[in-house]
C-alpha positions, 0 to 999 in steps of 0.5 A, a space after each residue: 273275592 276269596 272262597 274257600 269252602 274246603 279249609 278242614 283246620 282244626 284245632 283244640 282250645 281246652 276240651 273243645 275241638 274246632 274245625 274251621 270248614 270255611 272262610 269267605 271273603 266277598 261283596 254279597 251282590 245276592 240274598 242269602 235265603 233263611 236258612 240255620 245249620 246243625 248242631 255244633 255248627 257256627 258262622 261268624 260274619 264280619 261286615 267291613 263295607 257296604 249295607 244290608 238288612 239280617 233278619 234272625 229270629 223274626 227281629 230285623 238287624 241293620 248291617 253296615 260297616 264294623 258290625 260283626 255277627 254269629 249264628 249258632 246252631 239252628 238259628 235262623 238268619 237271612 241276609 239282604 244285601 242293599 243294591 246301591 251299597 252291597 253288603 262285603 263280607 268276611 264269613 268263618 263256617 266252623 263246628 265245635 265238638 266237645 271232647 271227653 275225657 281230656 284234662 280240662 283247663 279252666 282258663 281255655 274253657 272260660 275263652 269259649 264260654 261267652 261264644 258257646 252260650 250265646 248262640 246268636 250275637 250282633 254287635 258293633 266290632 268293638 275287639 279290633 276285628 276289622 283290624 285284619 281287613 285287607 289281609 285276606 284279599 291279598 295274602 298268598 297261600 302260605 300266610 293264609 293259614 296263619 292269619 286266619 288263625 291269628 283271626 279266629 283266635 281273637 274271635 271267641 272273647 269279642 262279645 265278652 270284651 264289649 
């Protein structure tokens, strides 16, 4: 299990600032509650292993291996993780902030797009982003960081690439 629930790494992608808040890493032996979060707040989870059920929005999503989710702000999601095969998790907290009077650049804008206009997204991991599995579990301190930039970057373009 990895739980890191003071990360504050922030980051610019256009005229955007990303600050990732969080990153987790565990196997969900519990049900997460319905809950949303606040403006410009997002949560990216990814599922290597194990089953569940996410319910958002009233509709009912299977969790199994390879799926990927986001739930962006004031969506609401709960998690139920099987007991016979819990549900593994790698889950990202970030917030996004719209910066103003920054010179735009069209091509980091078009990079967030897909990811800020669909505030909700379910789907099988069809980017390679169980591709990082198994980094986090074991990467000392210093390459946490690293990695986990390398992860988060390749993140906002995963449902256009579909």
């Amino acid at each position: 299990m990895i739980k890191n629930d003071n990360l504050n790494v922030m980051f610019q992608i256009g005229n955007y600032r990303i600050n990732v808040l969080k990153f987790t890493y565990e196997c969900q032996t519990w049900n997460t509650p319905s809950h949303a979060h606040s403006s410009n707040s997002y949560e990216i989870h990814f599922i290597p292993e194990g089953n569940g059920t996410l319910i958002s929005n009233q509709c009912r999503y299977d969790l199994y291996p390879d799926i990927l989710y986001t739930t962006g702000p004031h969506i609401e999601h709960q998690q139920y993780s099987d007991p016979d095969d819990p549900t593994y998790e790698y889950c990202i907290y970030l917030r996004i902030e719209e910066l103003h009077n920054v010179r735009e650049n069209v091509s980091e804008k078009d990079i967030l797009a897909p990811f800020l206009h669909y505030p909700f997204w379910y789907g099988k991991d069809c980017a390679g982003f169980g591709r990082f599995g198994g980094i986090y579990p074991t990467a000392c301190p210093f390459g946490y960081r690293t990695a986990g930039d390398h992860l988060y970057f390749s993140l906002p373009s995963s449902p256009r690439r579909r």
